[in-house]
Each structure stands twice: as structure tokens, then as C-alpha cells.
C-alpha positions as a Markdown table, in Angstrom:
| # | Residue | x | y | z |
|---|---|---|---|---|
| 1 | Unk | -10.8 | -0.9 | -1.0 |
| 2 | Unk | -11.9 | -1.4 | -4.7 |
| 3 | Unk | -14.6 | 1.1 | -6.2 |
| 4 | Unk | -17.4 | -1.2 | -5.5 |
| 5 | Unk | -16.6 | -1.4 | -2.0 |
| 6 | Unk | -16.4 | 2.4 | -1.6 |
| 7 | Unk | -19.3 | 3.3 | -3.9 |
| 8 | Unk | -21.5 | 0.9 | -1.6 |
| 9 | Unk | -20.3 | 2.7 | 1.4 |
| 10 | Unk | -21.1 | 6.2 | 0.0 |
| 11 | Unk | -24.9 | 4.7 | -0.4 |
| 12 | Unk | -24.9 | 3.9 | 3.2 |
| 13 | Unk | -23.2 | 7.4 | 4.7 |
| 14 | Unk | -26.1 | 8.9 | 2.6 |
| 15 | Unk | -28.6 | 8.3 | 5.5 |
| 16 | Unk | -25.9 | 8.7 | 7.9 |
| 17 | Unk | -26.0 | 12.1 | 10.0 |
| 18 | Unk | -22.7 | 13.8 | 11.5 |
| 19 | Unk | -22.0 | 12.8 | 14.6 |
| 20 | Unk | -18.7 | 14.9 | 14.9 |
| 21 | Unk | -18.2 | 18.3 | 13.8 |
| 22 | Unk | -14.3 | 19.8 | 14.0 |
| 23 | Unk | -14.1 | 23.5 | 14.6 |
| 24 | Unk | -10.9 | 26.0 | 14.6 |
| 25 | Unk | -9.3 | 23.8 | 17.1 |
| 26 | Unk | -9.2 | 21.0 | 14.5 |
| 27 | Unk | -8.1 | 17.8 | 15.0 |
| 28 | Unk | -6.9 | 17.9 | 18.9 |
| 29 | Unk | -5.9 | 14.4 | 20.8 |
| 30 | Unk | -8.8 | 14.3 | 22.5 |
| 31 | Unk | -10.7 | 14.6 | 19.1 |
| 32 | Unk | -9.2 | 11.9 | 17.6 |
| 33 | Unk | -10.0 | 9.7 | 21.0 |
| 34 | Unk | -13.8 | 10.3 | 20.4 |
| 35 | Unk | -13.3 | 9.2 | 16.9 |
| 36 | Unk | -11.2 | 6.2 | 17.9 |
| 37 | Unk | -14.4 | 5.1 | 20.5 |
| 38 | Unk | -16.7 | 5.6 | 17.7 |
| 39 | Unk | -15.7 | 3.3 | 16.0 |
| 40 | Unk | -15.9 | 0.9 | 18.6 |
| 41 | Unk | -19.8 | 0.8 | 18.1 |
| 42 | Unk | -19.7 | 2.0 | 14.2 |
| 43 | Unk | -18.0 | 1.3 | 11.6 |
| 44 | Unk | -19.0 | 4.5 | 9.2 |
| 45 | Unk | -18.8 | 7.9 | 10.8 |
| 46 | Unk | -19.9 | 10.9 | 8.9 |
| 47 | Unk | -18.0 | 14.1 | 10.2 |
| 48 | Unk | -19.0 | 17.7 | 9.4 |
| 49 | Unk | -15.5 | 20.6 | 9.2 |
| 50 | Unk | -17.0 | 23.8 | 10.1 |
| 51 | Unk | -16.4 | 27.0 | 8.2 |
| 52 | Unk | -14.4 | 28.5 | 10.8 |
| 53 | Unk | -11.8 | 25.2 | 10.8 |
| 54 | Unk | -8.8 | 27.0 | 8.6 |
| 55 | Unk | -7.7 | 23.3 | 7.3 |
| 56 | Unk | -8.5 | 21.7 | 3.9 |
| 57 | Unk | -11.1 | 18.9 | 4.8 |
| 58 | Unk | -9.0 | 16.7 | 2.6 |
| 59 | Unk | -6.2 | 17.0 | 5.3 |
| 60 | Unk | -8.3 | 16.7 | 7.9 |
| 61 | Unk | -9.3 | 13.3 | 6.3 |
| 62 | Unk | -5.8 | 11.6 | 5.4 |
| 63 | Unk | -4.9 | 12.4 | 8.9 |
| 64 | Unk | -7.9 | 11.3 | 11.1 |
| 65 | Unk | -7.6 | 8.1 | 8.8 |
| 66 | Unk | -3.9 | 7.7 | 9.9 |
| 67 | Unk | -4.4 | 8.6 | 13.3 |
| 68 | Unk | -7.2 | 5.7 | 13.9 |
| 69 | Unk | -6.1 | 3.5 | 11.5 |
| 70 | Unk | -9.3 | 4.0 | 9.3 |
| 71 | Unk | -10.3 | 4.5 | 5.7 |
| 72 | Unk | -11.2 | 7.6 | 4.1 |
| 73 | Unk | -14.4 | 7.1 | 2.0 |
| 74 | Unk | -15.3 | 10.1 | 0.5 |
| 75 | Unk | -14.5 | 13.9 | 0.9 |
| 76 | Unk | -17.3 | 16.0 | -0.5 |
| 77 | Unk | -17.3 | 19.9 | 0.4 |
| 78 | Unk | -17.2 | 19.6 | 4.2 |
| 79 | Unk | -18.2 | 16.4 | 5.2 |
| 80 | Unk | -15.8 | 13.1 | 5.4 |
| 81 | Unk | -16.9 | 9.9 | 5.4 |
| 82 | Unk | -14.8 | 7.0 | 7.5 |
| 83 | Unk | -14.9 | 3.2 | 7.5 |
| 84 | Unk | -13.3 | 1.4 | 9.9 |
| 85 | Unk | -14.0 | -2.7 | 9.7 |
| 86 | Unk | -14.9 | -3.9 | 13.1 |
| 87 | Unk | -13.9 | -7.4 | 14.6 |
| 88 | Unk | -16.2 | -7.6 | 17.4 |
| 89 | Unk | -19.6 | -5.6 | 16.0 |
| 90 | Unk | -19.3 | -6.5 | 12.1 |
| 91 | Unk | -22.5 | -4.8 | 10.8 |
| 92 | Unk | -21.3 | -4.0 | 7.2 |
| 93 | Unk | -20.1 | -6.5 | 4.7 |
| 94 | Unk | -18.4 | -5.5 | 1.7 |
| 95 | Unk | -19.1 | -7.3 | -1.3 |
């Protein structure tokens, strides 16, 4: 993903709100199966890490991405942003 790529994303999370938050439990199987359904219908989730969540949100990120095979946008304070490209429901197009 170049800059431009990512820098347009960023301007589109902006209006975005979070649909997931992660707590103390963290990331949990069943977690990361929400996330994966998602992004059958999105293709940019916003996610919130609560205060009480003991991981770095910048861990949390690389491994959500990892786990479903998505992109980590951006990582600012306690909010990740998350593309995935969708084959089926392509709303998004890069430029």
C-alpha cells in the first residue's frame, strides 16, 4: 500500500465510527471471527482498545491484520484503522 493509498484511507476512517471495541480479554477467537464477518460487508473497520485492554494497540493491530489477512492503516492512540479489499462488495478504489 503506497502513502497515497493509505493517506486516502485515513480521510475516509475519519467519518467512520468504531464498530468494535476490545476490552481486557483482548483479541479472543471469537473476536477475530466478528472482525473476519466484517469485513465481508466493509472493507474499513475502525476499532476502539479500551483502557482496561493491558496490550499496546500497535500489537493488537499487526496481529488482527495477520489473523484476517488485512491491512493495518493507521494506529493513533487507541483506535486502529483496517482495510481489507473486497472481491464481491468493492466500494473503495484506491487510486
Amino acid at each position: 500500500m503506497t502513502s497515497k493509498q493509505r493517506s486516502y484511507l485515513k480521510s475516509l476512517a475519519n467519518g467512520l465510527d468504531s464498530i468494535f471495541q476490545i476490552g481486557k480479554s483482548s483479541i479472543t477467537p471469537e473476536f477475530t471471527a466478528a472482525v473476519s464477518e466484517a469485513f465481508n460487508t466493509r472493507e474499513l473497520l475502525k476499532i476502539t482498545v479500551l483502557k482496561n485492554c493491558m496490550e499496546e494497540p500497535r500489537e493488537i493491530a499487526d496481529t488482527l491484520a495477520g489473523r484476517t489477512r488485512s491491512q493495518v492503516v493507521q494506529v493513533i492512540g487507541r483506535k486502529i484503522i483496517l482495510y481489507k479489499e473486497s472481491k464481491e462488495n468493492k466500494k473503495i478504489f484506491l487510486p
